[in-house]
N, C-alpha and C positions, 0 to 999 in steps of 0.2 A: 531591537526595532519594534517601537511599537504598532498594532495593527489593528483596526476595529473590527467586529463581528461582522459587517455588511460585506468587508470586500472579502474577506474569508467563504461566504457563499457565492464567490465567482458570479456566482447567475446567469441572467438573462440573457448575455450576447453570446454564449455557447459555445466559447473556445476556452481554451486553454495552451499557455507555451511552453515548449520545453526549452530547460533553462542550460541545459550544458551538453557534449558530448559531439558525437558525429548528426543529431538532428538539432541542434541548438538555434531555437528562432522558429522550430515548427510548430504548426497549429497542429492542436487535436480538435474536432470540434465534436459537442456532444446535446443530447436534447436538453431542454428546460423542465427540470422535474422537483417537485420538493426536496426531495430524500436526498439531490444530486449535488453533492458541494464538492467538488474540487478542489485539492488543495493548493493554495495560493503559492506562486511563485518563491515568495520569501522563504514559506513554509519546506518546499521545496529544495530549495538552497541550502539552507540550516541543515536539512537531512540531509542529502550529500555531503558536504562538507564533513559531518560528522563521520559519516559511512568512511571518505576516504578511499584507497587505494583497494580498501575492502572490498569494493561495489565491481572492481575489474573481476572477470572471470567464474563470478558467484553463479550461484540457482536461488532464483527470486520468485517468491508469489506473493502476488497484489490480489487480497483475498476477497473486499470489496469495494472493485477495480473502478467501476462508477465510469468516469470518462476515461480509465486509463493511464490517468498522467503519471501516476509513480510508478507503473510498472514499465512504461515504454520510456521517461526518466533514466530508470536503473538498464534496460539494456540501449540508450544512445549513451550512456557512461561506462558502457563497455561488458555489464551484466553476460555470460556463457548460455542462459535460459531466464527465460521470466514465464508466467504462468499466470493467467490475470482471470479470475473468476468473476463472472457478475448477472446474477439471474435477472435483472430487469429486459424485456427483448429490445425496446426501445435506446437502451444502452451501450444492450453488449451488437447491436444492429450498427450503429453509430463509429463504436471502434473498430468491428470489422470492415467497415467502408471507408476508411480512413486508409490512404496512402501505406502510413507507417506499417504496418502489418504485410504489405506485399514487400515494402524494404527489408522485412527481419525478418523473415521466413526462415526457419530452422531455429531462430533465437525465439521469437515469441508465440506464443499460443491461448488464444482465447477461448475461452469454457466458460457457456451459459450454463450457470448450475447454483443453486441453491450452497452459500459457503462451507456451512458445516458438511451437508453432504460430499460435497468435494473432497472434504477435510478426511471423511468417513471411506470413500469409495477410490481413491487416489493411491499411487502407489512410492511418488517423489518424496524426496527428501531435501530440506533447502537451507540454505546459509543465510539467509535474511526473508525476513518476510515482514508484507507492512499490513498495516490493520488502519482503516481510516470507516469502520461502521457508518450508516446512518445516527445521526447523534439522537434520535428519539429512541433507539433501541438499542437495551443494557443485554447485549451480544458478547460481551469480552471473556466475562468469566467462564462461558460453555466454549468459547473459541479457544482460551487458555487451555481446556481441559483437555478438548478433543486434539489438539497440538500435541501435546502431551502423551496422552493415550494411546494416540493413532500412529504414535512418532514418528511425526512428520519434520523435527529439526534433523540436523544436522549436527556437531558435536561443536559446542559453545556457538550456537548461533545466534544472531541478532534480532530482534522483533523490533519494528516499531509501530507506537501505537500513537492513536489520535481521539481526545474523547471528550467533552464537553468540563470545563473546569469543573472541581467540584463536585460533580455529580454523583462519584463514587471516589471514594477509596479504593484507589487501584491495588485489586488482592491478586498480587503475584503465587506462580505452583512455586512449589520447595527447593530452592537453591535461583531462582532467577532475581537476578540485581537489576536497578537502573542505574543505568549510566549517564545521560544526560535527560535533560529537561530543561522545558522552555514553552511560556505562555504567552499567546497572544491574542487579546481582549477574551473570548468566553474558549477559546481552543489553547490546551495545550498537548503538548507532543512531548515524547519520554522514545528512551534508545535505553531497550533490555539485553542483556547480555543471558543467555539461559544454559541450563546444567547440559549436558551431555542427555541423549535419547535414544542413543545406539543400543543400549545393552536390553 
């Protein structure tokens, strides 16, 4: 399905819906900000679908959470934890006042924090984690690393990521595959499958 670039930055009317699970049909709503793109419904879909059965019972971090939608996504699909990082106040202000977070209390937890620090100062380990950066900043490669580093996966765990077509040659650490991929107009999105970080 094709999609253009405009509807992809969600914008200006400051919601977004969740597309599946026990909130299916609810608004998030979040402020009007540059940086702040949302990922689109369809975008949404694709990813679950993909994730599958896998999304039940995981530990998820939504590392730059923005409005939220992918990490509160993965636990209305049934997620065991989600963890959604996002230092803008005005942002992470917005998810906190949002319903959802008083419904999944014990499953979700929001942390205003700078990502990599998170990444650095944290002590979880997770099954899936999504990456949806600001598209103006070339963040992946220090995020790969500190993931990595800080071992913060889980053993064969999922990433996905989201990054402006093009812009890089996406340089995967030493043994992580893609497994699917799919572009829509200037965004595509990739599903990594990654080595073991346990040892």
């Amino acid at each position: 399905m094709r999609q253009d670039f405009a509807r992809i930055r969600v914008s200006a009317r400051g919601k977004v819906r969740i597309t599946g699970g026990k909130w299916k049909r609810r608004y998030l709503h979040f402020p009007s900000l540059p940086e702040l793109r949302p990922s689109p419904e369809a975008s949404r879909e694709t990813l679950f679908n993909w994730l599958g059965p896998e999304i039940v019972d995981s530990v998820c971090l939504d590392l730059f959470a923005g409005s939220g939608a992918l990490g509160f996504e993965a636990a209305s699909r049934g997620a065991a934890r989600v963890d959604l990082v996002e230092s803008h106040p005005a942002a992470w202000r917005a998810m906190r006042n949002s319903s959802l977070p008083k419904e999944s209390e014990g499953t979700v937890f929001i942390h205003r924090q700078d990502a990599i620090r998170y990444l650095e100062s944290s002590k979880m380990r997770y099954d899936i984690v999504f990456l949806d950066p600001p598209f103006k900043k070339n963040i992946l490669p220090l995020t790969f690393a500190t993931l990595v580093r800080r071992r913060r996966l889980n053993e064969s765990a999922t990433v996905y990521v989201e990054f402006v077509s093009g812009q890089l040659p996406l340089s995967l650490p030493e043994g992580w595959s893609i497994t699917r991929h799919t572009r829509r107009g200037k965004s595509t999105s990739v599903m990594i499958r990654t080595l073991s970080t346990s040892q």
